[in-house]
SEDOKOL-875654 format. One record per residue (C-alpha): residue in three letters; x, y, z. Coordinates in nm, 3 decimals, always signed. Last residue first. Layout:
N
GUNU / type / X / Y / Z
GUNU / ALA / X / Y / Z
...
// end
This chain:
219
GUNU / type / X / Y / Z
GUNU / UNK / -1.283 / +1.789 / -1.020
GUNU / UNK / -1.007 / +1.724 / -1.290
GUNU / UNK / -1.171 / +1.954 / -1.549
GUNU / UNK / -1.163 / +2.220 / -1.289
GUNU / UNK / -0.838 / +2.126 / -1.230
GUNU / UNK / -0.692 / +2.204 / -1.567
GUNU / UNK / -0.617 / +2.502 / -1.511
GUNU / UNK / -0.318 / +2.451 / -1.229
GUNU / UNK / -0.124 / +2.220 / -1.531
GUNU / UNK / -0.057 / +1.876 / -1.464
GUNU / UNK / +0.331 / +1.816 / -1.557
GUNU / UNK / +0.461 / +1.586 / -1.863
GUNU / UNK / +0.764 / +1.457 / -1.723
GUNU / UNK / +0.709 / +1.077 / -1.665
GUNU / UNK / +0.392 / +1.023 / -1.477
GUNU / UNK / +0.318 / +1.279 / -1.205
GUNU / UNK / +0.413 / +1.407 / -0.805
GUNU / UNK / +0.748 / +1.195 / -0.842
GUNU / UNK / +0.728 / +0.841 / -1.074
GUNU / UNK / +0.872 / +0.508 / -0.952
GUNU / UNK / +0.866 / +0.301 / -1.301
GUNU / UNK / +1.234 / +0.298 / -1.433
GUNU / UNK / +1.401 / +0.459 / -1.122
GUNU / UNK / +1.310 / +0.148 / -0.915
GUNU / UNK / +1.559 / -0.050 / -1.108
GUNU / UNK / +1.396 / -0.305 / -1.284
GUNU / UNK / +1.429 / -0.695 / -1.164
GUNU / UNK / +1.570 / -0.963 / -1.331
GUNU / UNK / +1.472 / -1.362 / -1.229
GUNU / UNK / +1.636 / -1.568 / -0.990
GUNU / UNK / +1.600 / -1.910 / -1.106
GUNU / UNK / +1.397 / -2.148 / -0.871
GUNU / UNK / +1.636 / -2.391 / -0.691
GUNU / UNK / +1.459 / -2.704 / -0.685
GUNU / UNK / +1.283 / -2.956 / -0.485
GUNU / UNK / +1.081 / -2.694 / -0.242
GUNU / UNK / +0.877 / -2.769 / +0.007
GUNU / UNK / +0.523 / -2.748 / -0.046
GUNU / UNK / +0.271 / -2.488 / -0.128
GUNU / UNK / +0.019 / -2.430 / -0.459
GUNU / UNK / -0.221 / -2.141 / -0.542
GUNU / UNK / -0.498 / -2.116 / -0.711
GUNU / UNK / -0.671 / -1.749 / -0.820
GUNU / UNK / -0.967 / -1.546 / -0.893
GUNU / UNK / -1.241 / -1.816 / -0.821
GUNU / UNK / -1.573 / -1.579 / -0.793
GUNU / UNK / -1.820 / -1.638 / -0.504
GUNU / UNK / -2.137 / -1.553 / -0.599
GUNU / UNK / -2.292 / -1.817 / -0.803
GUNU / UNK / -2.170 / -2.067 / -0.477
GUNU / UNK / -1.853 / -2.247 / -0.516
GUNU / UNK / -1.872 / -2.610 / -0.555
GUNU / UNK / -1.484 / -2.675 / -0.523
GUNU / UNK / -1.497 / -2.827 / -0.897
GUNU / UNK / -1.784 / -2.685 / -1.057
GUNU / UNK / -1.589 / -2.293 / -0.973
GUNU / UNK / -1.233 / -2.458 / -1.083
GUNU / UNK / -1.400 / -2.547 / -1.404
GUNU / UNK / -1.614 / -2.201 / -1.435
GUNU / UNK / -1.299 / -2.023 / -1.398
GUNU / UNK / -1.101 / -2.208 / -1.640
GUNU / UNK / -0.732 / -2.149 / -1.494
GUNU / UNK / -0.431 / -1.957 / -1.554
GUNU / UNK / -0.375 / -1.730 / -1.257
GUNU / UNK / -0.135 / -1.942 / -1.057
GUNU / UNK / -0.014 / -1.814 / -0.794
GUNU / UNK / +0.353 / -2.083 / -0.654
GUNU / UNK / +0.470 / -2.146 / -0.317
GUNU / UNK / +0.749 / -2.231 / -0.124
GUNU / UNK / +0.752 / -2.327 / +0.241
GUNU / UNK / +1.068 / -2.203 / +0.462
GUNU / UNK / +0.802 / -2.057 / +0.730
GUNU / UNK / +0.915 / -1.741 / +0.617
GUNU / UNK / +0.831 / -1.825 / +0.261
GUNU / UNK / +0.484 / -1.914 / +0.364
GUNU / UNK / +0.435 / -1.607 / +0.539
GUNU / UNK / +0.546 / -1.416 / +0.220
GUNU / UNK / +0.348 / -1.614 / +0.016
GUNU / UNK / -0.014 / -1.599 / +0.238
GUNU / UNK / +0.035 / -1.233 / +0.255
GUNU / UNK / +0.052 / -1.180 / -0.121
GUNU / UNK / -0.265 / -1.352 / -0.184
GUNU / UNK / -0.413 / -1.161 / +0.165
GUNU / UNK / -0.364 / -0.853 / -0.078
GUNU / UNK / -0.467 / -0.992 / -0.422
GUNU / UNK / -0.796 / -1.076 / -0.226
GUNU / UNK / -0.853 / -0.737 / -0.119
GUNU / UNK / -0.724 / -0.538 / -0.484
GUNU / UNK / -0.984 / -0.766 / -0.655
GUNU / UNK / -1.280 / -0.683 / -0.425
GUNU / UNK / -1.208 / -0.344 / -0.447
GUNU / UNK / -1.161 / -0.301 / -0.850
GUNU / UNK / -1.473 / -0.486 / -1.029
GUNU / UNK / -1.744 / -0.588 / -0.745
GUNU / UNK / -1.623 / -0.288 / -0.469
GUNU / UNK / -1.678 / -0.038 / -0.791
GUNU / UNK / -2.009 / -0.203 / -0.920
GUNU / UNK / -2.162 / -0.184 / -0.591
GUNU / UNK / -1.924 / -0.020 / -0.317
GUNU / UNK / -2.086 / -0.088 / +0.048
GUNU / UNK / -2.215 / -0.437 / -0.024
GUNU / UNK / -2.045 / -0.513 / -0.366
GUNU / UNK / -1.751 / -0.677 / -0.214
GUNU / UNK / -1.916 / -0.876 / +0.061
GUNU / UNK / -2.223 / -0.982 / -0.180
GUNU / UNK / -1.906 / -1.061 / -0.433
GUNU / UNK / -1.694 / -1.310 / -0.225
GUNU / UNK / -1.362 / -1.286 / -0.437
GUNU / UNK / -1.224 / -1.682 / -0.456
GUNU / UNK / -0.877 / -1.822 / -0.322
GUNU / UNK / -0.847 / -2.187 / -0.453
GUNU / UNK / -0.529 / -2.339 / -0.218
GUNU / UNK / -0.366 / -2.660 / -0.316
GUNU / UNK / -0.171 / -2.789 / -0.059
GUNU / UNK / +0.083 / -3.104 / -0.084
GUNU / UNK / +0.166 / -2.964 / -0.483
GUNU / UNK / +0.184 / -3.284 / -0.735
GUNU / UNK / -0.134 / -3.164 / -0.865
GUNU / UNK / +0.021 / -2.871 / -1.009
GUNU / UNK / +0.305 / -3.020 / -1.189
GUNU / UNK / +0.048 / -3.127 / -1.376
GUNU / UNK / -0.067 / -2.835 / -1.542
GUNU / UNK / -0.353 / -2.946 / -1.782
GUNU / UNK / -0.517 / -2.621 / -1.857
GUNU / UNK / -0.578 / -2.524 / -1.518
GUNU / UNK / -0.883 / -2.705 / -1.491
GUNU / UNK / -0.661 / -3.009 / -1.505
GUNU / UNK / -0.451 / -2.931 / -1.236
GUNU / UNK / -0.787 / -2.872 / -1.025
GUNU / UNK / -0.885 / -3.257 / -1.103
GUNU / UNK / -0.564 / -3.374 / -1.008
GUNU / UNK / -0.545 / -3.160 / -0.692
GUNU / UNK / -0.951 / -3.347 / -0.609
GUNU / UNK / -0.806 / -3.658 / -0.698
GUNU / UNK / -0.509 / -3.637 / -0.441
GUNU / UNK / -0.699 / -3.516 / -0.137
GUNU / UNK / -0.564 / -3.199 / -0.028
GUNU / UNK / -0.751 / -2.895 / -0.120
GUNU / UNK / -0.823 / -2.592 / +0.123
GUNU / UNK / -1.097 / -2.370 / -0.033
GUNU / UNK / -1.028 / -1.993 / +0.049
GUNU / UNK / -1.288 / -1.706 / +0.064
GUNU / UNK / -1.200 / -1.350 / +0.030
GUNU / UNK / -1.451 / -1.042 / +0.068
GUNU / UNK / -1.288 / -0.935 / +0.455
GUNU / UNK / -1.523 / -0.637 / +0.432
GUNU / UNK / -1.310 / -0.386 / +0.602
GUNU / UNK / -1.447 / -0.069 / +0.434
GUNU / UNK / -1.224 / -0.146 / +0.159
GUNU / UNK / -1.021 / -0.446 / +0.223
GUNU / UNK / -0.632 / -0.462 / +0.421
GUNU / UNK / -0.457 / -0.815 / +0.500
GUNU / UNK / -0.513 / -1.001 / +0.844
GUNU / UNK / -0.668 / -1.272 / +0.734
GUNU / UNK / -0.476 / -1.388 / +0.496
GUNU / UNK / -0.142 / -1.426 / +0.720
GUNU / UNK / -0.380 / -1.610 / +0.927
GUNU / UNK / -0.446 / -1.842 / +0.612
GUNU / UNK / -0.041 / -1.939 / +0.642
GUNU / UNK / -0.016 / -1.962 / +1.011
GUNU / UNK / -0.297 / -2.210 / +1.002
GUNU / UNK / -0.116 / -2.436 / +0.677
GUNU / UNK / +0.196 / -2.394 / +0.905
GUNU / UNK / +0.012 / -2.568 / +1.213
GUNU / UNK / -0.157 / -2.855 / +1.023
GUNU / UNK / +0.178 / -2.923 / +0.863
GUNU / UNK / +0.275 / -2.922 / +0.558
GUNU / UNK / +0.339 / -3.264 / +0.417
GUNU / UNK / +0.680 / -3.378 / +0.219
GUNU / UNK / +0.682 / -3.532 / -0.085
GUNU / UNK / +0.907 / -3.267 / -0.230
GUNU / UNK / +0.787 / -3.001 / -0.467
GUNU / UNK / +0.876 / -2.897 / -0.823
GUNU / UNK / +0.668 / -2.556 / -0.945
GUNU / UNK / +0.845 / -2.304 / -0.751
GUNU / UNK / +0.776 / -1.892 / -0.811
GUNU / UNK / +1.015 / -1.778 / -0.560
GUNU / UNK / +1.051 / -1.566 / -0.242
GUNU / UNK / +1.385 / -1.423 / -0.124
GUNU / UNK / +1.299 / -1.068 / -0.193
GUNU / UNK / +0.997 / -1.042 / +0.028
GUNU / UNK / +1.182 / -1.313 / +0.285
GUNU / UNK / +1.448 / -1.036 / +0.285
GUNU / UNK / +1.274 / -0.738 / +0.354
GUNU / UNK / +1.043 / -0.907 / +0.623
GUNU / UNK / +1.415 / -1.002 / +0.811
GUNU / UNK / +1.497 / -0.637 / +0.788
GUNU / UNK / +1.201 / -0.507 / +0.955
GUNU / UNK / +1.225 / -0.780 / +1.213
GUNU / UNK / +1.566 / -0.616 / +1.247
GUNU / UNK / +1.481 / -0.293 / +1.296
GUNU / UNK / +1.149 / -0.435 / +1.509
GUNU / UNK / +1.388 / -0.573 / +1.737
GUNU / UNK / +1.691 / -0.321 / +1.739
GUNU / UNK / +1.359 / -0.039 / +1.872
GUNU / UNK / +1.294 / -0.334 / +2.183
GUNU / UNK / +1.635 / -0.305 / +2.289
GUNU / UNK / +1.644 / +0.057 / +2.330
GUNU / UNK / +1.820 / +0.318 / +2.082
GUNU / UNK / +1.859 / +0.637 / +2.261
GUNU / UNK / +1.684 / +0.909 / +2.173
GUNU / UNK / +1.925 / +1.236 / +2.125
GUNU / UNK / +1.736 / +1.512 / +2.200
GUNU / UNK / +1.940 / +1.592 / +2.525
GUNU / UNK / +1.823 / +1.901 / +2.714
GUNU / UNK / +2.122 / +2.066 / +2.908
GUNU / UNK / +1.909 / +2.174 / +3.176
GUNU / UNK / +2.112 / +2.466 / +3.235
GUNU / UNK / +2.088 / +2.586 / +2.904
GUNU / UNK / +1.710 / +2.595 / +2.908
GUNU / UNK / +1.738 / +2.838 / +3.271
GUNU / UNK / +1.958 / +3.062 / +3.101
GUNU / UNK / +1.767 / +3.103 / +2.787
GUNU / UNK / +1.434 / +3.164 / +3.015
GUNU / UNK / +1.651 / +3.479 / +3.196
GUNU / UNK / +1.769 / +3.586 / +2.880
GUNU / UNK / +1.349 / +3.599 / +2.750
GUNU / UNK / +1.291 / +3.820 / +3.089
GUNU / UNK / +1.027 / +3.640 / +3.286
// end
């Protein structure tokens, strides 16, 4: 068929590319937005309320966990749930004597399982995989918790070996954070941000370019 003749027959049709916006594309736009703002919204709080979490929020907050990205899928994080009041006075402590720590409902101790994070990578998975993993479901159980209207706090300053005597942890699971959740009984201070132009780099760092001979000494 003559090319004119195929023209014709396309004009005729009067093909719309348009897509039209349905009601299930102005959901995910706007849960889309509504993750954007709970990511921005969320606080470092160290002043909680008396107030309990709840069996079911506590669940939705270690599913969050569970469903954040590891090399090779090993799943290398382990969390110890603590409640009882000695126990979160006893962790406070092995954080260098933060008190306002203890007076958190939930205390969480999120350790790096190392047989799960050196089983495919070795040395790699142990130092760098297993690390980026449990940061990952870290991050997840925040932002869950601040959608739930639950505050939070990660704590990084701890005696390892403390925190390790302390929930009992096995030789190979690693303590590599604690974190705290309750509702909220102040108004954290909203600290500065950088612009994203002063650390998003395009195709290299800064302006010094990566010259074509050098990739043999890349590769």
């Amino acid at each position: 068929m003559p090319f004119s003749s195929i023209a014709k027959m396309g004009k005729s049709r009067k093909r719309v590319d348009v897509l039209k916006e349905t009601p299930g594309m102005q959901d995910r736009r706007m849960v889309q937005n509504t993750v954007l703002e709970v990511i921005k919204e969320r606080r470092t709080v160290r002043k909680y309320r008396k107030q309990n979490i709840s069996d079911s929020d506590l669940n939705k907050i270690l599913e969050a966990a569970r469903y954040a990205p590891s090399a090779g899928n090993q799943q290398p994080w382990e969390f110890v749930v603590i409640r009882d009041e000695l126990n979160k006075k006893r962790i406070s402590y092995a954080c260098f004597d933060q008190a306002w720590i203890a007076e958190a409902p939930v205390i969480i101790v999120v350790a790096t399982n190392t047989i799960l994070s050196t089983s495919k990578y070795g040395h790699r998975g142990d130092k760098l995989y297993g690390v980026q993993a449990t940061a990952a479901a870290i991050e997840n159980m925040l932002i869950a918790a601040e959608s739930l209207g639950i505050a939070s706090a990660w704590i990084g300053a701890f005696s390892e070996r403390a925190v390790s005597i302390l929930t009992a942890c096995p030789e190979h699971v690693r303590p590599c954070a604690v974190l705290t959740f309750g509702h909220s009984d102040e108004k954290p201070i909203v600290p500065s941000r950088q612009e994203l132009k002063e650390f998003v780099h395009q195709e290299h760092f800064g302006k010094v370019e990566v010259k074509d001979d050098r990739n043999h000494e890349i590769f």
